[in-house]
C-alpha positions as CSV (number, residue, x, y, z in Angstrom):
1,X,50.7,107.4,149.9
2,X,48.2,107.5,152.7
3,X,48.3,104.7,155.9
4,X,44.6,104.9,157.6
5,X,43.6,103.2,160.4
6,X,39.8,102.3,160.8
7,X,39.1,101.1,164.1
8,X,35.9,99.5,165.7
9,X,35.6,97.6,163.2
10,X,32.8,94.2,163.5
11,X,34.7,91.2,163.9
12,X,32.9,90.1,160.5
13,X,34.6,92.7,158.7
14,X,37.1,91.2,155.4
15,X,39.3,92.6,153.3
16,X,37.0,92.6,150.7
17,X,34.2,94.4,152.7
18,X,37.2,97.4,154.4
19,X,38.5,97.5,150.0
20,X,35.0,98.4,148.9
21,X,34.1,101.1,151.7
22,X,37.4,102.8,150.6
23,X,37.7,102.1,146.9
24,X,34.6,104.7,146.3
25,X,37.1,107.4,147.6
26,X,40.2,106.4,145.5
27,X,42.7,103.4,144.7
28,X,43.5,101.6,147.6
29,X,46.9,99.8,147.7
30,X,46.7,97.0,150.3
31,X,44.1,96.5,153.4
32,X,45.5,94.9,156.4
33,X,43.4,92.8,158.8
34,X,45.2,93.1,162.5
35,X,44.8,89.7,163.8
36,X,46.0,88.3,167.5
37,X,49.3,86.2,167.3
38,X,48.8,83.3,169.6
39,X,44.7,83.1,168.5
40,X,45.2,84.1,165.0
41,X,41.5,85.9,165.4
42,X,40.6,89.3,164.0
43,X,41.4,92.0,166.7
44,X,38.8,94.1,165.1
45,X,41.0,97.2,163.6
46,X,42.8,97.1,160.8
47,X,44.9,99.4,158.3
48,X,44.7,100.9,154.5
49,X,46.6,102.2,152.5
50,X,45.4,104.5,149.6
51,X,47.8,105.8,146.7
52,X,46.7,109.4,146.5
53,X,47.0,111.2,150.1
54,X,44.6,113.7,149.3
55,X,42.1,110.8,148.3
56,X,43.1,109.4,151.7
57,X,42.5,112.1,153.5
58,X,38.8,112.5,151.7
59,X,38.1,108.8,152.3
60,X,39.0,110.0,156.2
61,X,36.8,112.4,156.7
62,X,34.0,111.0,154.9
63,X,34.0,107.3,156.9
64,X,35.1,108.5,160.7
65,X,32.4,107.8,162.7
66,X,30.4,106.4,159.8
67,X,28.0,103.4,161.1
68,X,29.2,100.0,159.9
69,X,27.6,97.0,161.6
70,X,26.1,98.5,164.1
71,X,29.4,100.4,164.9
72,X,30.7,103.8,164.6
73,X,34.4,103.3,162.9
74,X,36.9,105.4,164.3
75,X,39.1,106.1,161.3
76,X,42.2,108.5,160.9
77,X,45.3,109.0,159.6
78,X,48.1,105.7,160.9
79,X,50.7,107.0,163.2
80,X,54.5,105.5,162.7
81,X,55.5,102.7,165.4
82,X,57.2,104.1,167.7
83,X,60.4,102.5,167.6
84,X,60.5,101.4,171.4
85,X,60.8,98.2,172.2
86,X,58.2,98.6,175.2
87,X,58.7,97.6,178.7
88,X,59.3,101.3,179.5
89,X,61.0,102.0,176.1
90,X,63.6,99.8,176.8
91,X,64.8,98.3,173.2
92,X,65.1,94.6,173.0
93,X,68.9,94.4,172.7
94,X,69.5,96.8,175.9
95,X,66.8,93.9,177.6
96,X,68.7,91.1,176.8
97,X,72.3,92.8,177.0
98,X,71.0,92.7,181.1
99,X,70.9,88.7,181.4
């Protein structure tokens, strides 16, 4: 299993279109659009996830920096979250353990 992230992506840009681009390397397992949580609009990145890794990792470095709408898609491999709650790395339940 592969977890890409393609960024730069138009704001136009579907499921359907981000499938397609990445189906001609391999099977692809689910495409996630990253949308805004209070607007519910398309932030304009977005993640994929591919079955084979080494498929994945062919898709990579055949789309990165590939033109797409007038945009050059930045495109690598997904990092994990990091497992910090932000505000300084603080977790959540050491934030509200404070009040």
């Amino acid at each position: 299993m592969k977890n890409i992230f393609v960024g730069n992506l138009d704001f136009a840009a579907t499921e359907t279109s981000l499938r397609s681009l990445f189906e001609s390397y391999g099977t692809v397992d689910r495409v996630n659009l990253i949308t805004d949580r209070d607007t519910g609009r398309f932030r304009g990145f977005a993640f994929v996830e591919m079955t084979d890794a080494s498929q994945g990792d062919q898709a990579i470095a055949a789309l990165n920096g590939r033109d797409l709408g007038g945009r050059a898609l930045t495109i690598n491999e997904a990092k994990p979250k990091s497992s910090g709650g932000g505000f300084g790395g603080a977790s959540r339940q050491k934030r509200e353990s404070r009040w």
